[in-house]
Each structure stands twice: as structure tokens, then as C-alpha cells.
C-alpha positions in Angstrom: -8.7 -26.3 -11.0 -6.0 -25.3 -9.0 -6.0 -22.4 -6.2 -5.3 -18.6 -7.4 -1.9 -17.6 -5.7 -1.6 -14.3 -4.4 0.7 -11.9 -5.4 3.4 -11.7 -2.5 5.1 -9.0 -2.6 1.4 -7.2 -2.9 0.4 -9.2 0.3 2.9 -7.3 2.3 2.2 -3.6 0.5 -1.7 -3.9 0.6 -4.5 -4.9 3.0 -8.2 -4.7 1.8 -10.7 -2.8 4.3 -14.1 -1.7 3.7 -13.8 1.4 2.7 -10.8 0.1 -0.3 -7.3 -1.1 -0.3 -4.8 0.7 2.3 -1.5 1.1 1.1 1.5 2.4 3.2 3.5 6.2 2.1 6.9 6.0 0.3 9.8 8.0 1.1 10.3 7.0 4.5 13.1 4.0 4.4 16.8 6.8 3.9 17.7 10.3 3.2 15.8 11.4 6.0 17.8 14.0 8.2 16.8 16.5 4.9 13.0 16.0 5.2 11.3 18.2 7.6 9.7 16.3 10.9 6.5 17.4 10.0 6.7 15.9 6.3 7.7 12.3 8.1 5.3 12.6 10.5 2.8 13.0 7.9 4.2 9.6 5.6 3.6 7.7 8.6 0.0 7.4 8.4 -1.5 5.3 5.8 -3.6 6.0 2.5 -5.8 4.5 0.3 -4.7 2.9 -2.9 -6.0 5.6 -6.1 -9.3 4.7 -8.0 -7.7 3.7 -10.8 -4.9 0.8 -9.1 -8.1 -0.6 -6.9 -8.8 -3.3 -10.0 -5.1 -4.5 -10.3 -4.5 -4.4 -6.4 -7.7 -6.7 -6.1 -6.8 -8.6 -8.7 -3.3 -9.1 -7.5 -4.7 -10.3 -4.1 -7.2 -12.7 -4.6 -9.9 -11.6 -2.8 
């Protein structure tokens, strides 16, 4: 049986740790001279994925 491929583009959003699956914020690539410096400060840091996307994120990345 062949190996299970990994869903790319979810190999570059997603990396599994042991406390769950960290995923990076969204709205931080343009508009940005609108949003406040505090509000991009805080979409720098990363979160974890919600309870209920864990199963699909896993699934997509093979591990």
C-alpha cells in the first residue's frame, strides 16, 4: 500500500504541538494602514486551531 500524502497547502498553515494544532491569524497580508497597531500586533501571535477543525487538520496532515 502506498504512502498517505500530506495535504500541502495544510503543511504550510499548520504545525502539530502537544498541546494541538497551531495555526497562524488572518488579516495580516494588505489593507493594513486602517487597522489599529495594537490589532496587528495582536494577529502576529499564533493560535490554536478550534476543537471542532482538530480531526480534519490531523487528518489532512498525516500524522
Amino acid at each position: 500500500m502506498p504512502k498517505m500524502k500530506s495535504n500541502r497547502g495544510a503543511a504550510k498553515r499548520f504545525k502539530k504541538t502537544a498541546g494541538g494544532i497551531k495555526r497562524g491569524q488572518s488579516h495580516r497580508r494588505h489593507i493594513l494602514t486602517k487597522k489599529s497597531t495594537k490589532r496587528k500586533r495582536h494577529l502576529r501571535s499564533p493560535s490554536m486551531v478550534a476543537k471542532a477543525d482538530v480531526r480534519m487538520a490531523t487528518r489532512m496532515l498525516c500524522d
